[in-house]
SETIKOL-762868 format. One record per residue (C-alpha): x negated, y, z negated; residue in three letters. Coordinates in pm, whole numbers, padded with zeros to 5 digits, always signed. Layout:
N
XYZala;...
END
This chain:
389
-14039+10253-07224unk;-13682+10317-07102unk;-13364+10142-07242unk;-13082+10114-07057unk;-12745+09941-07255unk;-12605+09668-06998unk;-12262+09479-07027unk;-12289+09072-06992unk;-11920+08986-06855unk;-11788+08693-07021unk;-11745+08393-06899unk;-11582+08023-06975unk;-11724+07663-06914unk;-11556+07372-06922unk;-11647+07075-07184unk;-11621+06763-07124unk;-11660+06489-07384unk;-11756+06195-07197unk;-11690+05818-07455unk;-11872+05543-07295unk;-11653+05187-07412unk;-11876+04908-07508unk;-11749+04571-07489unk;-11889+04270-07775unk;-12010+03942-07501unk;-11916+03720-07788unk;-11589+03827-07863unk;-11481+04094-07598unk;-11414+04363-07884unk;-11389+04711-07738unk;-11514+04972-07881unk;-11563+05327-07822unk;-11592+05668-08018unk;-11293+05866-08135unk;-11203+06143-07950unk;-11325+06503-08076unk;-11010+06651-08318unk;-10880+06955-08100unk;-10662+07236-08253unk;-10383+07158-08018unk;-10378+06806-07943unk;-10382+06729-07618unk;-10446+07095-07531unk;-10700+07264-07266unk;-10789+07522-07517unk;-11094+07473-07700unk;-11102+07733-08050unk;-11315+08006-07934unk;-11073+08063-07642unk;-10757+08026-07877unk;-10936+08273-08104unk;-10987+08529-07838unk;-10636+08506-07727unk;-10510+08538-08082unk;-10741+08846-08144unk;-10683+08981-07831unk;-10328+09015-07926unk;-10286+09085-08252unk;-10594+09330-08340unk;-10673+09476-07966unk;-10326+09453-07932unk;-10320+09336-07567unk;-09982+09175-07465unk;-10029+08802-07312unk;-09924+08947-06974unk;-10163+09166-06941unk;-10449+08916-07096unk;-10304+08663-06796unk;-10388+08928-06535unk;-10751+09005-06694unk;-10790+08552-06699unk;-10706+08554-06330unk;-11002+08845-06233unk;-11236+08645-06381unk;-11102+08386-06210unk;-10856+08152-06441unk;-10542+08118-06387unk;-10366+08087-06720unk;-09993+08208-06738unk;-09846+08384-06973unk;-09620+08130-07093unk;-09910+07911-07166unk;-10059+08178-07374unk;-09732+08177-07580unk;-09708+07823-07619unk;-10087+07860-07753unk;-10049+08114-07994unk;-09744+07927-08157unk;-09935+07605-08200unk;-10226+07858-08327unk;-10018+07991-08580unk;-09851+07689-08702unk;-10238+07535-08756unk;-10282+07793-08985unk;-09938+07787-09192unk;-10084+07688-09465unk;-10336+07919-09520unk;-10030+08143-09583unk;-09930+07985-09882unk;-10312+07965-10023unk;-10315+08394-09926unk;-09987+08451-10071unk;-10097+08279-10384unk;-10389+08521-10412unk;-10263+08856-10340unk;-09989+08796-10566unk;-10215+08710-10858unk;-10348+09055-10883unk;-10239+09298-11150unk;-10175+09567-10859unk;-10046+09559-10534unk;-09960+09806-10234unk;-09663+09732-10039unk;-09529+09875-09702unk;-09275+09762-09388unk;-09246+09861-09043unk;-09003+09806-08762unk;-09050+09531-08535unk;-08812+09473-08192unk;-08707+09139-08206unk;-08517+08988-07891unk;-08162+08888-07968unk;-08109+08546-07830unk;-07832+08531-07581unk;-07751+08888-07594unk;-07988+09055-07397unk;-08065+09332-07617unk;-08328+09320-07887unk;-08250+09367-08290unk;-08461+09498-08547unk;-08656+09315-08774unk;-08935+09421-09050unk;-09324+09336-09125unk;-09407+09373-09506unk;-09752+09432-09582unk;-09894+09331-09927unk;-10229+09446-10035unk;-10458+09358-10302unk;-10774+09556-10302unk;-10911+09624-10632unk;-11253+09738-10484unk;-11197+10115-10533unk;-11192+10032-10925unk;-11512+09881-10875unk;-11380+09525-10884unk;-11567+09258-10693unk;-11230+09069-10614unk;-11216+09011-10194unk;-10927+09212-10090unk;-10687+09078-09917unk;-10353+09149-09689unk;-10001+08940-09689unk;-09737+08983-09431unk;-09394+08894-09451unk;-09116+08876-09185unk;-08738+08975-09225unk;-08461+08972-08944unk;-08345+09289-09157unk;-08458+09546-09451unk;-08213+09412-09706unk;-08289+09520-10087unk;-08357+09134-10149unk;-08645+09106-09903unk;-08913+09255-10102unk;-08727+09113-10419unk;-08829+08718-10296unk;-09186+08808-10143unk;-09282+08950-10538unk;-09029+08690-10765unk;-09400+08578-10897unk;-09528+08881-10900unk;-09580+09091-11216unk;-09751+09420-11229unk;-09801+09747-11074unk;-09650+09849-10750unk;-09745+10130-10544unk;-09519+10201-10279unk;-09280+10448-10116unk;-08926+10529-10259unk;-08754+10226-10090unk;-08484+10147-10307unk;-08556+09765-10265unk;-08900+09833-10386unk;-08747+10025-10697unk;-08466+09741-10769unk;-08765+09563-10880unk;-08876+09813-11116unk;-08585+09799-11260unk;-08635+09434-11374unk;-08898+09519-11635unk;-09164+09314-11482unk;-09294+09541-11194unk;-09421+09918-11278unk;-09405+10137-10994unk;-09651+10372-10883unk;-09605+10589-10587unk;-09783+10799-10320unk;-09914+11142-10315unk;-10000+11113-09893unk;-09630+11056-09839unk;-09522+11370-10094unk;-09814+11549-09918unk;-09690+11431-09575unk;-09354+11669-09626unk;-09576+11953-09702unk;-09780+11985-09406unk;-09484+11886-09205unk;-09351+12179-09292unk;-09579+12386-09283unk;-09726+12275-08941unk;-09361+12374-08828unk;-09317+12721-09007unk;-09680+12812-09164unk;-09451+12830-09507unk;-09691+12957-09743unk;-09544+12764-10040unk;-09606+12442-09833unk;-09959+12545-09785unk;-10038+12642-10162unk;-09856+12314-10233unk;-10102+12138-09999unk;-10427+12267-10155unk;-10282+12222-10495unk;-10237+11851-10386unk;-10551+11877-10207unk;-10789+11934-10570unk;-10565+11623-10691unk;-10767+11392-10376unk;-11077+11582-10481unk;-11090+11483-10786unk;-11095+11104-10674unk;-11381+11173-10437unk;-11584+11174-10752unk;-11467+10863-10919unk;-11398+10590-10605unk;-11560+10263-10700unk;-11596+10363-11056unk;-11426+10105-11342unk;-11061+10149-11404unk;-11155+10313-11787unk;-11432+10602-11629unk;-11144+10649-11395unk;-10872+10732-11634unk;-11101+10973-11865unk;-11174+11197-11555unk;-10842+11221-11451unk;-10746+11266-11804unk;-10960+11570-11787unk;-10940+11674-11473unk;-10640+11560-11318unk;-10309+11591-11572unk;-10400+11996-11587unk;-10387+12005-11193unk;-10064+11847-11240unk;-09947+11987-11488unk;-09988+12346-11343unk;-09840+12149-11003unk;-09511+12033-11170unk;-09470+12400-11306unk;-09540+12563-11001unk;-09284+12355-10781unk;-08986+12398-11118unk;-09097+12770-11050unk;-09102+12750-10650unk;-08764+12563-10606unk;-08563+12822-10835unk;-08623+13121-10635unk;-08609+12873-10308unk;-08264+12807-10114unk;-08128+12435-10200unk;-08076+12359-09887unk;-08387+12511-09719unk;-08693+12209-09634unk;-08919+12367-09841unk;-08662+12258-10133unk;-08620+11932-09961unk;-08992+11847-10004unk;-09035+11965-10387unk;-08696+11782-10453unk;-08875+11478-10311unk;-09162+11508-10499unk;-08985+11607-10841unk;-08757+11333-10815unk;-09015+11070-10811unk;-09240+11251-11025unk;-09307+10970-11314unk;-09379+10729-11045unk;-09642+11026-10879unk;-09826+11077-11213unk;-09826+10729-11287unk;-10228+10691-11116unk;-10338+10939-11416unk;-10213+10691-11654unk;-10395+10391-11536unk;-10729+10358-11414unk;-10619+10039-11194unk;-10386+10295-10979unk;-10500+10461-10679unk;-10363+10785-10592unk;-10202+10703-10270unk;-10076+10378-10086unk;-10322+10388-09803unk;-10408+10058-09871unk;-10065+09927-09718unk;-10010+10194-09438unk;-10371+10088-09282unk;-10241+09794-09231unk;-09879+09881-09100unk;-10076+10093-08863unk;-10214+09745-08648unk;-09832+09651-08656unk;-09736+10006-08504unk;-10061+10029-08256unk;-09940+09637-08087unk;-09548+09754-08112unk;-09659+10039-07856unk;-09820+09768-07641unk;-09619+09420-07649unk;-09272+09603-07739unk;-09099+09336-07882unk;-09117+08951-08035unk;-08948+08676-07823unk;-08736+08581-08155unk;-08760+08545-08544unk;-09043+08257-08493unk;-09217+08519-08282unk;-09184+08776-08574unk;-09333+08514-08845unk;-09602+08400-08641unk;-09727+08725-08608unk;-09628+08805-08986unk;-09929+08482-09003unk;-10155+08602-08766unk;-10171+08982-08894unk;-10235+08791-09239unk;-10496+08650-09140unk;-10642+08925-08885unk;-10624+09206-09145unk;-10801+09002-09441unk;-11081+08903-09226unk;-11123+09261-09114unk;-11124+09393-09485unk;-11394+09104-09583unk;-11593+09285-09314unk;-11566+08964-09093unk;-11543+08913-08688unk;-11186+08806-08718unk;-11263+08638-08367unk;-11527+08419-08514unk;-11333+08355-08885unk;-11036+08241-08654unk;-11269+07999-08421unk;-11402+07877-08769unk;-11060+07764-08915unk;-10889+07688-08623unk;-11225+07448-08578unk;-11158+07326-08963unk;-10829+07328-09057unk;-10714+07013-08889unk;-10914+06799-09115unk;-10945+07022-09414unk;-10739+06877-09754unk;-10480+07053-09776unk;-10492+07109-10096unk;-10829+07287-10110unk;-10745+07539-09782unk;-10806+07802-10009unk;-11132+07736-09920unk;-11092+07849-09567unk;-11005+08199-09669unk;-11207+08474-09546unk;-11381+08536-09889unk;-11489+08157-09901unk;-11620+08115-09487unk;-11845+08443-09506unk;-12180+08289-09586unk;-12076+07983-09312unk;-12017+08272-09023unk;-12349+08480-09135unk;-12517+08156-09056unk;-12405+08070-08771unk;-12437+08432-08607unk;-12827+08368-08710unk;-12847+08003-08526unk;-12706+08168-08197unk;-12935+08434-08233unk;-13189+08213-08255unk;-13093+08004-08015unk;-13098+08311-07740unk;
END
């Protein structure tokens, strides 16, 4: 028997609900069925198409242009415009599922935090102006928690200090993030710890050294390199196992570290980049050995820079947002994307779920269409079509 792997193009179909009216002989009442709740009212899209579009976008990272051209081969015509007007109504369907995710990832005891750049278009000016994407993560699972982790994005025209300050006023706990000084003003409050990132003191290291093969930066990178090693060993293991290993195993690899860069940088020029990176790491050194203190804190902050990477992967590809709306509705739809994906869910179907939902759903129990609470509804589903075929 020979297999051979085939591709099934996709294809649309139009529905139509057809609502016979019946009229009473006695009293010539009409009556007929209510029309079928649509996510757009009065809108051609039905939710698996809206889905696609939104997916298509903002986790394949295809531009509406260029989804437009790829419609009209298949032989739809659907401009891009109409794809923008789609994704807007899309996104304000789902607002409030923001405020039921924002709720939850800023419960959590621990959080990673990140921004990006975004190119916003300046209205009137012709020129476009930079905004920011903040990325809040809650993912306890690599202390073994069961907890469904979970991404929030936020949207600023700017990177003012008091950004981050508003997205956390409720929250209260640990922070692991890089040295932004808005991220530290809220340190300095009392109620927020900060943790911070041995990739991104790393990162300066084998910068360096992939531009001068400094042997300083690459003793410095295998020194940092038994640090990672010794959380290979304890991922997924509860927050008290992981502080007595590192409490054995880690604190003398940094303690030798911390003497070896005091040792490095006195015999080093000042203003050489070799001292550049072991000022950088020395000068947020409480905040580095802050993981070895706290079984809750991971090492690094790749928890938030996965998910700024989606935001710099679709920057490369749709350039720019049509305005600050543009720049929260995507803030909404990465939300929503990115926690799906971590719940190891099709985002495409979770979004046809909701978007199917959400119109009728109390709005004071939408935390029940969060990815977390859906996943058993989607498994079942995927097993009826299955069946079905």
């Amino acid at each position: 028997m020979a297999e051979v792997l085939e591709l099934v193009p996709q294809r649309f179909k139009v529905g139509r609900h057809v609502r016979p009216k019946y009229s009473c002989p006695r009293c010539q009442t009409l009556v007929q069925m209510p029309a079928p709740s649509r996510p757009i009212a009065r809108g051609l899209a039905g939710v698996n198409l809206l889905a696609h579009v939104l997916v298509s976008k903002f986790a394949d990272h295809l531009p509406l242009y260029r989804q437009s051209e790829i419609y009209a081969r298949e032989g739809v015509e659907l401009e891009r415009s109409t794809l923008a007007d789609w994704v807007g109504s899309a996104s304000r369907l789902l607002e409030p599922l923001m405020d039921a995710l924002q709720q939850y990832v800023l419960s959590a005891e621990k959080l990673h935090a990140d921004d990006t750049s975004v190119a916003v278009l300046a209205p009137g000016k012709g020129r476009t102006k930079t905004g920011r994407l903040w990325a809040y993560v809650r993912d306890e699972r690599p202390m073994g928690s069961q907890a469904p982790p979970a991404v929030w994005f936020q949207y600023s025209p700017d990177r003012k200090g008091e950004r981050p300050q508003e997205h956390l006023k409720r929250f209260n706990g640990i922070l692991q993030a890089d040295g932004y000084a808005g991220f530290e003003a809220l340190c300095e409050q009392g109620r927020v710890v900060e943790a911070a990132c041995w990739a991104h003191a790393r990162r300066k290291f084998f910068d360096l050294h992939q531009a001068t093969k400094s042997p300083q930066a690459h003793e410095a990178l295998r020194r940092i390199g038994e640090l990672y090693e010794v959380e290979r060993h304890i991922r997924g293991r509860p927050p008290e196992e992981r502080w007595r290993v590192r409490q054995e195993h880690a604190v003398p690899k940094l303690q030798a570290l911390r003497g070896w860069l005091d040792g490095v940088l006195a015999g080093t020029s000042s203003k050489s980049e070799l001292a550049r990176a072991i000022r950088c790491s020395l000068g947020r050194w409480p905040a580095l050995v802050r993981y070895a203190q706290d079984g809750r804190v991971e090492i690094d902050n790749n928890a938030a820079e996965r998910e700024i990477r989606a935001v710099a992967l679709g920057r490369k590809n749709w350039l720019f947002a049509g305005s600050d709306a543009g720049g929260e509705r995507a803030a909404t739809l990465y939300s929503l994307i990115g926690t799906a994906k971590l719940n190891g869910l099709d985002p495409q179907a979770y979004l046809a779920h909701v978007l199917e939902h959400i119109g009728e759903h109390r709005v004071d129990r939408v935390a029940e269409l969060l990815p977390w609470n859906v996943a058993s509804l989607l498994d079942r589903g995927a097993v009826e079509e299955l069946q079905a075929a």
